[in-house]
PDB file as gemmi writes it, atoms N, CA and C in Angstrom:
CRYST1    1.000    1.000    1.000  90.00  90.00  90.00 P 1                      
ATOM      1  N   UNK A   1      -4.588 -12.245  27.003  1.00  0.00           N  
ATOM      2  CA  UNK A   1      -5.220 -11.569  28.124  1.00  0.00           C  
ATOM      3  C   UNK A   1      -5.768 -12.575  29.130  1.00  0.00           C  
ATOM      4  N   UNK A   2      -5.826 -13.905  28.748  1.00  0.00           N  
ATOM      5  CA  UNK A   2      -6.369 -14.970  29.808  1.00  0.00           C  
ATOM      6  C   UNK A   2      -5.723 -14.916  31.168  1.00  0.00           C  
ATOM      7  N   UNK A   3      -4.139 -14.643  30.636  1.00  0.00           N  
ATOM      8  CA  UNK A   3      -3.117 -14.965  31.877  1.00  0.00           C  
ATOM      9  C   UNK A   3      -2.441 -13.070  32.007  1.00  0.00           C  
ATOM     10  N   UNK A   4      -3.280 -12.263  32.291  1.00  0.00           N  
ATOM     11  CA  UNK A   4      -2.957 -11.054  31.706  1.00  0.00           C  
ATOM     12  C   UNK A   4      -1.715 -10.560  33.067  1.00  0.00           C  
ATOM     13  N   UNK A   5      -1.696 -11.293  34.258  1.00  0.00           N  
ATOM     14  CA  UNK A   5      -0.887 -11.366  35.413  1.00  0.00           C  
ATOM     15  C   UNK A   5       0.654 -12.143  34.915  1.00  0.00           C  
ATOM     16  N   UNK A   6       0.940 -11.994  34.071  1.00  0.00           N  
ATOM     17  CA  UNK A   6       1.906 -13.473  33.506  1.00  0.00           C  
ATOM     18  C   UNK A   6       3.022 -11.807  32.885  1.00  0.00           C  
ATOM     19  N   UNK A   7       2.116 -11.081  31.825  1.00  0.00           N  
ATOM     20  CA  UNK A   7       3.040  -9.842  31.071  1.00  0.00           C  
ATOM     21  C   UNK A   7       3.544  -8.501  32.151  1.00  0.00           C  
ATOM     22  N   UNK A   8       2.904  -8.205  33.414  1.00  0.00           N  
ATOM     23  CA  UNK A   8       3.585  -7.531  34.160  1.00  0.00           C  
ATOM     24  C   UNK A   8       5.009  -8.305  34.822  1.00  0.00           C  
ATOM     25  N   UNK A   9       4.572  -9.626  35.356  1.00  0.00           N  
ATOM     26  CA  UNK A   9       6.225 -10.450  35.786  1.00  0.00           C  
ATOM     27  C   UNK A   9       6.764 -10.821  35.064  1.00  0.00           C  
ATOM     28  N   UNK A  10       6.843 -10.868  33.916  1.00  0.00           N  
ATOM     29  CA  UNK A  10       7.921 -10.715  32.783  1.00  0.00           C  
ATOM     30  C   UNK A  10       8.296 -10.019  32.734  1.00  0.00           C  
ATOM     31  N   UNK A  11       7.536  -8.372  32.457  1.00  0.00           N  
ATOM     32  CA  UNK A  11       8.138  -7.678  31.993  1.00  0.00           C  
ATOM     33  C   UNK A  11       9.182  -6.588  33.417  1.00  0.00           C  
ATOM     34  N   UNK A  12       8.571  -7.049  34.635  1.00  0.00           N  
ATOM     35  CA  UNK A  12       9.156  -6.383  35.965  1.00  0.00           C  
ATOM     36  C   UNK A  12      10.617  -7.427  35.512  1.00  0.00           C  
ATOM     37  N   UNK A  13      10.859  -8.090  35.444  1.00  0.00           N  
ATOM     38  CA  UNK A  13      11.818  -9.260  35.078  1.00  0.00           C  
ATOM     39  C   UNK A  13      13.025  -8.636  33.924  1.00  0.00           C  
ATOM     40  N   UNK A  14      12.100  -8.457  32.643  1.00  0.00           N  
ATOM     41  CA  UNK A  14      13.382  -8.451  31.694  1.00  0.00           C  
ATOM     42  C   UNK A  14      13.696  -6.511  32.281  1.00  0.00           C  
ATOM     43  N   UNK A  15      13.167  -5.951  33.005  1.00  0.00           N  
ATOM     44  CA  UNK A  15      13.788  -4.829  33.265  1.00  0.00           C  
ATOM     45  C   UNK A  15      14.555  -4.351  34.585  1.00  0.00           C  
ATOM     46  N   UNK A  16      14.386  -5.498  35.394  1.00  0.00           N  
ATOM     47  CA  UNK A  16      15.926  -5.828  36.288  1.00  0.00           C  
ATOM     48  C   UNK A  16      16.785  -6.409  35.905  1.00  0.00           C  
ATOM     49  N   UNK A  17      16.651  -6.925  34.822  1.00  0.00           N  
ATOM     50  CA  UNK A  17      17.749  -7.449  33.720  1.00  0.00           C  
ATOM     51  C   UNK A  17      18.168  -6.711  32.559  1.00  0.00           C  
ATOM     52  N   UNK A  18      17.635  -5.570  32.976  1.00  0.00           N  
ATOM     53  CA  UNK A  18      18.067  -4.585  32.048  1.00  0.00           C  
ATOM     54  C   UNK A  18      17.912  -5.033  30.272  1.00  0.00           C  
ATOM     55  N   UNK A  19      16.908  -5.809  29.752  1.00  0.00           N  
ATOM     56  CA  UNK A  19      16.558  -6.691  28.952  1.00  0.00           C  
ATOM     57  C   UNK A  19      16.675  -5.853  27.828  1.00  0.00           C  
ATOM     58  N   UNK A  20      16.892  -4.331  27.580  1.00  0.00           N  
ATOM     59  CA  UNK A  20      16.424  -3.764  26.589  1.00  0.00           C  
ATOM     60  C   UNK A  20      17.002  -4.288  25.647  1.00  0.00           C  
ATOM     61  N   UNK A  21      18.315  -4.415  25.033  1.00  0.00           N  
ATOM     62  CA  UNK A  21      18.714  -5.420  23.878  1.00  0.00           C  
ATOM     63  C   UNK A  21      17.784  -6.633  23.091  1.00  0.00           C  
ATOM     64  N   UNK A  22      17.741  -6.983  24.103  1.00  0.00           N  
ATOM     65  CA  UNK A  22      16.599  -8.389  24.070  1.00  0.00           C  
ATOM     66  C   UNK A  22      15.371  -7.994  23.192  1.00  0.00           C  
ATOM     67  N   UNK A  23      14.539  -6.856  24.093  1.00  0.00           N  
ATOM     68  CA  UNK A  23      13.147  -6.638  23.759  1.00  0.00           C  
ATOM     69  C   UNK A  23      13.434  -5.911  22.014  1.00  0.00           C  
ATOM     70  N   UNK A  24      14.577  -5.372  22.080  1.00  0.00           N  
ATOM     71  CA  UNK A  24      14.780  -4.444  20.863  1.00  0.00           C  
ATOM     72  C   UNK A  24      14.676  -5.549  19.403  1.00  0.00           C  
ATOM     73  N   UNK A  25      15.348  -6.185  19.930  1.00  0.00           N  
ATOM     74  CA  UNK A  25      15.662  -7.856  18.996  1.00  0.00           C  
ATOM     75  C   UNK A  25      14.406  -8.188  18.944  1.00  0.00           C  
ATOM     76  N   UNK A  26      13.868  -8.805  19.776  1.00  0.00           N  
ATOM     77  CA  UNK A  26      12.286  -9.167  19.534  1.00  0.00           C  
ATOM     78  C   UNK A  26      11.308  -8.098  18.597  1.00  0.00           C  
ATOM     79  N   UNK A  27      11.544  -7.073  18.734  1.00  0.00           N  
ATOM     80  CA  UNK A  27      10.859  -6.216  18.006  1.00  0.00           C  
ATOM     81  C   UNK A  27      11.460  -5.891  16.541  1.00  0.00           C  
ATOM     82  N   UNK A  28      12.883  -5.750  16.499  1.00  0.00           N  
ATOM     83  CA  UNK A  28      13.380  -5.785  15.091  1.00  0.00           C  
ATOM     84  C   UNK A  28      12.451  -7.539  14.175  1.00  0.00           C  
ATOM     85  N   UNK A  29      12.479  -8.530  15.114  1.00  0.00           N  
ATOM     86  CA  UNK A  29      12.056  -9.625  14.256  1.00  0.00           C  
ATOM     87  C   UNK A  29      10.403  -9.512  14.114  1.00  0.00           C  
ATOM     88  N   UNK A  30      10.237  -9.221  14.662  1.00  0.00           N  
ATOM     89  CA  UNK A  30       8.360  -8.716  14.380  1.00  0.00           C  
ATOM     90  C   UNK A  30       7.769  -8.127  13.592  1.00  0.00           C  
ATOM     91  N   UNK A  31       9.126  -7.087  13.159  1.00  0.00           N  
ATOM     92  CA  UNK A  31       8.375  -5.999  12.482  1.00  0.00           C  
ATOM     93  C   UNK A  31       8.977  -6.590  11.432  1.00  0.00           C  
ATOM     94  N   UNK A  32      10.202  -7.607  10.999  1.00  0.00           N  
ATOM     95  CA  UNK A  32      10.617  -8.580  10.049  1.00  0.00           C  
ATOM     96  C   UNK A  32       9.094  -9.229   9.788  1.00  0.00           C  
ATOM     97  N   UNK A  33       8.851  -9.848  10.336  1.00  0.00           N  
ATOM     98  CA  UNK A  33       7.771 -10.764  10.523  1.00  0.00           C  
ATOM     99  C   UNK A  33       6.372 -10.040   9.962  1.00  0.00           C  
ATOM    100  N   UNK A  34       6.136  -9.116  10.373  1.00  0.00           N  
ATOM    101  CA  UNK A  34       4.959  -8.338  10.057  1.00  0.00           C  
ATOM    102  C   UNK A  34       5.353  -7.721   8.509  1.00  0.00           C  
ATOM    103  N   UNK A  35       6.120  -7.351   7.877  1.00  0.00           N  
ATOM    104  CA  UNK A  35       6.757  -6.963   6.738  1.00  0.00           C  
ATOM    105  C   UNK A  35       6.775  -8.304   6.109  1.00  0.00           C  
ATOM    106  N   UNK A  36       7.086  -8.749   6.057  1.00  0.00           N  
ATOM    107  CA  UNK A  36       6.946 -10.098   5.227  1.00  0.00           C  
ATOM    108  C   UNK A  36       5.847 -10.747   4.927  1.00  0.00           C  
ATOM    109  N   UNK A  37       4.868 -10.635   5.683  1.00  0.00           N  
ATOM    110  CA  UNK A  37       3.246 -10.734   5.713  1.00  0.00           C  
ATOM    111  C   UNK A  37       2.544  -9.585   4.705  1.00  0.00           C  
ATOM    112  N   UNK A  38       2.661  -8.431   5.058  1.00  0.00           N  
ATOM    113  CA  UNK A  38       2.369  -7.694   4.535  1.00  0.00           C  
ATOM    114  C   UNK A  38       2.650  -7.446   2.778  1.00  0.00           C  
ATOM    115  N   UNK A  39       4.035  -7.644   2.482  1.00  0.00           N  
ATOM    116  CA  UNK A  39       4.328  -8.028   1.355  1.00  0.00           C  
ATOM    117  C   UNK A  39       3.720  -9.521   0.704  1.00  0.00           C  
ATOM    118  N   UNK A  40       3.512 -10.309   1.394  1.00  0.00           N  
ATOM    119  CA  UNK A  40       2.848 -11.368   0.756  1.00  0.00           C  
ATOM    120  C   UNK A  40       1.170 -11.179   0.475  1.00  0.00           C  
ATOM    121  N   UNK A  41       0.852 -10.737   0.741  1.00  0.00           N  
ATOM    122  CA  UNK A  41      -0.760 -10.370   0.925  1.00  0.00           C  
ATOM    123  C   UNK A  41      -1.628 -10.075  -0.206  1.00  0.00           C  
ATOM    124  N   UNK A  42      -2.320 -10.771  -0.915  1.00  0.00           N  
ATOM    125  CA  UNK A  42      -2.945 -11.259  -2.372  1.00  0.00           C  
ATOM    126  C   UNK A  42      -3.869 -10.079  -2.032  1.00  0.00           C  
ATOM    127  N   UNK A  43      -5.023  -9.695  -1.312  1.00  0.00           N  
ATOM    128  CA  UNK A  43      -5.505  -8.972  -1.807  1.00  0.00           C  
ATOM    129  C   UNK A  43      -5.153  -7.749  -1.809  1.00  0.00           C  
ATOM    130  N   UNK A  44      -4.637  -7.315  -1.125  1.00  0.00           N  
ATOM    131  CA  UNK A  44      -4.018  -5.395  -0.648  1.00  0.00           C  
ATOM    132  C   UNK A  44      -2.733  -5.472  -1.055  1.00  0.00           C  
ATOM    133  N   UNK A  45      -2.514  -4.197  -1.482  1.00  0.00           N  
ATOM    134  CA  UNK A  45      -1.517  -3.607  -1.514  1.00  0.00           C  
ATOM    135  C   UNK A  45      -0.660  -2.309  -0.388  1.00  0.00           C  
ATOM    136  N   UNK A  46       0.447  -2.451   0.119  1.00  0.00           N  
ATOM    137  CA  UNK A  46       1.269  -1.394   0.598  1.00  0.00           C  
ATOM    138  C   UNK A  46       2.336  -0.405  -0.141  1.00  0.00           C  
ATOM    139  N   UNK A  47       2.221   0.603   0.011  1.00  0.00           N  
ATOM    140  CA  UNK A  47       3.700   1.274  -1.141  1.00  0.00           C  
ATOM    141  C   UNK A  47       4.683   0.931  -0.192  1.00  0.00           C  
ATOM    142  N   UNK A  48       4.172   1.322   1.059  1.00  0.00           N  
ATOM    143  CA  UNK A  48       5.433   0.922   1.968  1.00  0.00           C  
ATOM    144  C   UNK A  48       5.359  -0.016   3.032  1.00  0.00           C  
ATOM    145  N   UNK A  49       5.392  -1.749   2.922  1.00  0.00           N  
ATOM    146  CA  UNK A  49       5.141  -2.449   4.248  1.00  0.00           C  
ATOM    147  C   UNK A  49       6.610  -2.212   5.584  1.00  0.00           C  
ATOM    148  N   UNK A  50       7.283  -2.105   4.544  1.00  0.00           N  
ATOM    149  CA  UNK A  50       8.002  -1.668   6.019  1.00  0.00           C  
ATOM    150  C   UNK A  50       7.752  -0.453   7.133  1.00  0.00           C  
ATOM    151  N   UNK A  51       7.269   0.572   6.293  1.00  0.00           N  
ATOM    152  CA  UNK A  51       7.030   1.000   7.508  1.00  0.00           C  
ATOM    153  C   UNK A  51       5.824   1.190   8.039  1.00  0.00           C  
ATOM    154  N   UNK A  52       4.791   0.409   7.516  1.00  0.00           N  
ATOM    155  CA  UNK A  52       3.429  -0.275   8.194  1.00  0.00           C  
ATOM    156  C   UNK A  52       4.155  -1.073   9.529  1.00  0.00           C  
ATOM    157  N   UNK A  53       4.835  -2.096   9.314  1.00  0.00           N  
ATOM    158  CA  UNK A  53       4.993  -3.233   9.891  1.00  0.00           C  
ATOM    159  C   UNK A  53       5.928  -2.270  11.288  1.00  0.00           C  
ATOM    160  N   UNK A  54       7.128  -1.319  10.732  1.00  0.00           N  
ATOM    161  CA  UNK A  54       7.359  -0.427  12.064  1.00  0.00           C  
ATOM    162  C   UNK A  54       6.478  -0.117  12.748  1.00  0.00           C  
ATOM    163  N   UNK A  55       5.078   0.700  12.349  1.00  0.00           N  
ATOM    164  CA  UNK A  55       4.648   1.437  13.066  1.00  0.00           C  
ATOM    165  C   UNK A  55       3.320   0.354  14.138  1.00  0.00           C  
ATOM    166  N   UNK A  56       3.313  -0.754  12.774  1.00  0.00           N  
ATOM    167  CA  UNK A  56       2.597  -1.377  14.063  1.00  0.00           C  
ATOM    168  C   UNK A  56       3.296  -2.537  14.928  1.00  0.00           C  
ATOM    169  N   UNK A  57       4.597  -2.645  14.719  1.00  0.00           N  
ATOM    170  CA  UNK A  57       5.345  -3.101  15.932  1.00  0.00           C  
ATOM    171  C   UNK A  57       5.664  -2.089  17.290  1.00  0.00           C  
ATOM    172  N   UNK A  58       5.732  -0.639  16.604  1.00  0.00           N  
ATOM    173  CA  UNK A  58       5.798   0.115  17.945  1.00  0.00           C  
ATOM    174  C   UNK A  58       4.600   0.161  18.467  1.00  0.00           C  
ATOM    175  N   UNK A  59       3.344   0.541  18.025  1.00  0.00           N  
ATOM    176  CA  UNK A  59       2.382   0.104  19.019  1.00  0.00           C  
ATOM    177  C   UNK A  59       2.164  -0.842  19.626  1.00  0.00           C  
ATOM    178  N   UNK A  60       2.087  -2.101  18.852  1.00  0.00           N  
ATOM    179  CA  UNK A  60       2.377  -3.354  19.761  1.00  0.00           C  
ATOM    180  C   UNK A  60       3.158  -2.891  20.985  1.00  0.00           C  
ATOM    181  N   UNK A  61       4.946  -2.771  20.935  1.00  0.00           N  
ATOM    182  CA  UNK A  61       5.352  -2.616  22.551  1.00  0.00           C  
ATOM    183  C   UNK A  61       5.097  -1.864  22.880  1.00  0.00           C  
ATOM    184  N   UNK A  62       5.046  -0.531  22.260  1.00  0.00           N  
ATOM    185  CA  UNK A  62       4.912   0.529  23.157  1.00  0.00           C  
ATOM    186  C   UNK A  62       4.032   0.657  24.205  1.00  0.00           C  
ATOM    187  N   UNK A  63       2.538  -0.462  23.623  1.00  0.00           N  
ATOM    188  CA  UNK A  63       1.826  -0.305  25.234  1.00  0.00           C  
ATOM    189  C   UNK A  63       2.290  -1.475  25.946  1.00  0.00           C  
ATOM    190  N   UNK A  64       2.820  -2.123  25.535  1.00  0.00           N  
ATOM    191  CA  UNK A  64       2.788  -3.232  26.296  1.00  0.00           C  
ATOM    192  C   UNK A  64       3.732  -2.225  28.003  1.00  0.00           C  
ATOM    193  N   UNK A  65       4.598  -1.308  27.983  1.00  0.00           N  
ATOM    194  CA  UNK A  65       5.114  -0.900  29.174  1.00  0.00           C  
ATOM    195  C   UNK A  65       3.915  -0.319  29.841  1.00  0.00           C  
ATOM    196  N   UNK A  66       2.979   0.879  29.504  1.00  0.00           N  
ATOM    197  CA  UNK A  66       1.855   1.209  30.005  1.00  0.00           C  
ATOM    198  C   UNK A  66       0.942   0.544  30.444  1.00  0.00           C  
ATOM    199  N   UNK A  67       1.139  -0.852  30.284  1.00  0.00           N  
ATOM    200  CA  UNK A  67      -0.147  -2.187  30.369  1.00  0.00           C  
ATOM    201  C   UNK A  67       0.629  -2.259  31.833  1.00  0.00           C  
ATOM    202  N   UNK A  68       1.364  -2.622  31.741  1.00  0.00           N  
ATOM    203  CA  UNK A  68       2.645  -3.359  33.278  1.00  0.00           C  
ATOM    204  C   UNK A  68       2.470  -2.155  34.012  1.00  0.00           C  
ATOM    205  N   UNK A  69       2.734  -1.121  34.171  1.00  0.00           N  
ATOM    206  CA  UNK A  69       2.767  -0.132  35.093  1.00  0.00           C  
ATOM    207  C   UNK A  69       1.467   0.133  35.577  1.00  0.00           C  
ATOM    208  N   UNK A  70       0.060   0.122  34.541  1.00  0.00           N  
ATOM    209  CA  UNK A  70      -0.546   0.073  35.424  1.00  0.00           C  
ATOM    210  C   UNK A  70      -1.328  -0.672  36.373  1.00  0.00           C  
ATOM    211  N   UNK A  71      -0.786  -2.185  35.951  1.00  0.00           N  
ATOM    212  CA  UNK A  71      -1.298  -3.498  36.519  1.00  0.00           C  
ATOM    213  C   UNK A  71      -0.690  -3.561  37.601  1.00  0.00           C  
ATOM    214  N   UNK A  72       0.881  -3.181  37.091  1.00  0.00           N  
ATOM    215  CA  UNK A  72       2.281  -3.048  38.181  1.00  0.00           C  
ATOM    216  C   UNK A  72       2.171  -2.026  39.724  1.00  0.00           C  
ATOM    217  N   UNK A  73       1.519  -1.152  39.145  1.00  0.00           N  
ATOM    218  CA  UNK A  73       1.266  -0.012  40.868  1.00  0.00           C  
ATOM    219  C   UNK A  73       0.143  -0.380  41.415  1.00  0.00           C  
ATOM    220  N   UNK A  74       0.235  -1.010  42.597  1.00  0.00           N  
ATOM    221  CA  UNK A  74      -1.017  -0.547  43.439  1.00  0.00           C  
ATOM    222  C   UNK A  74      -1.778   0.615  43.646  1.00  0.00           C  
ATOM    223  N   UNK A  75      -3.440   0.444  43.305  1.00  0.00           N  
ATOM    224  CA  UNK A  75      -3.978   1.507  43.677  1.00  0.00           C  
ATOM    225  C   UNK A  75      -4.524   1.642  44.695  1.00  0.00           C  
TER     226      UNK A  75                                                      
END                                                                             
């Protein structure tokens, strides 16, 4: 959030580039990433880290478009 002007021109960017592939990839490895954490984790237990690690990779992007649009429109 320091450079919080930095994630709207990226993201105005990877979507004149029609980036969605891209962002999809980034998010399949995250939620890799977050699942693998989750399964390693000494004190807690998950029945299911995978789909912990889905649901909090879709929140992760999912706002990230609502963050840009509304930084993105002038009010």
């Amino acid at each position: 959030m320091a450079q919080a002007q930095v994630s709207p021109a990226l993201y105005r960017i990877a979507m004149e580039l029609d980036a969605r592939e891209l962002i999809e990839l980034a998010a399949r490895r995250s939620a890799r990433a977050i699942e693998a954490m989750l399964s390693t984790i000494g004190d807690g237990r998950f029945a299911n880290p995978s789909l912990v690690a889905q649901t909090l990779t879709a929140a992760l992007y999912g706002t990230l478009p609502a963050f840009c649009h509304r930084v993105l429109i002038p009010r």
